[in-house]
N, C-alpha and C positions, 0 to 999 in steps of 0.2 A: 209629887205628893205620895206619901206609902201610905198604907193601912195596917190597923193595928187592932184589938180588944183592948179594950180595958175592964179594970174590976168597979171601978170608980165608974156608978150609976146602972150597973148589970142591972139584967132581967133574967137571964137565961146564959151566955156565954159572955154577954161583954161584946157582941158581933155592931150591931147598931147604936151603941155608942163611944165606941169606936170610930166607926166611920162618919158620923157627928161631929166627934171632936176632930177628925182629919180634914174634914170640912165646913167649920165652924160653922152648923146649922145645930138647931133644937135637937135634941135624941127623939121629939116627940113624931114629929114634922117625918125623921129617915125610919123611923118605925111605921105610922102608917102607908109610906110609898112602900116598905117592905112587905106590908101585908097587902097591901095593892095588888101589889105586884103577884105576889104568890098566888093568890085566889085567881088574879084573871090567865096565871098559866098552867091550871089545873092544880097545882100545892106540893105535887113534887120535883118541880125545877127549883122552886123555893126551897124547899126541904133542904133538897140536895144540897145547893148551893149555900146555904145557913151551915147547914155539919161541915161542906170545905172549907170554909172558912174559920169555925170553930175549929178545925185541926191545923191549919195551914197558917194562921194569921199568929203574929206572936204577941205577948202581952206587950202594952203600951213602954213599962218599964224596959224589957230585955230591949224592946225597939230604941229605945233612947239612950242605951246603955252601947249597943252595935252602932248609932249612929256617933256615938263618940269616940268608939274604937277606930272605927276608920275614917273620922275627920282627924286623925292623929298620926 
């Protein structure tokens, strides 16, 4: 399973619903474990991790667009 952003239900980058729809849970459900998360490892593991993904993850489209260049 990859990860991806989408624009489709953003708040900020697209990062957690994204990873929602890659795992077909709530966006609401992977945003509170996100912010869980961050708070109890000080907020800049989170941080960090939120901006590489925001640079690193591609929109959901170009993802689906690459996955059909090379099933081809």
């Amino acid at each position: 399973m990859k990860l991806y952003k989408m624009e489709k239900g953003k708040k900020i980058a697209g990062i957690c619903a994204g990873v929602a729809d890659s795992f077909k849970m709530d966006v609401t459900l992977i945003r509170l474990i996100f912010i869980f998360a961050t708070v109890l490892t000080g907020i800049w593991p989170g941080v960090v991790t939120y901006l590489a993904a925001w640079y690193l993850l591609p929109e959901k489209e170009k993802f689906e667009e690459t996955q059909k260049n090379t099933e081809e």
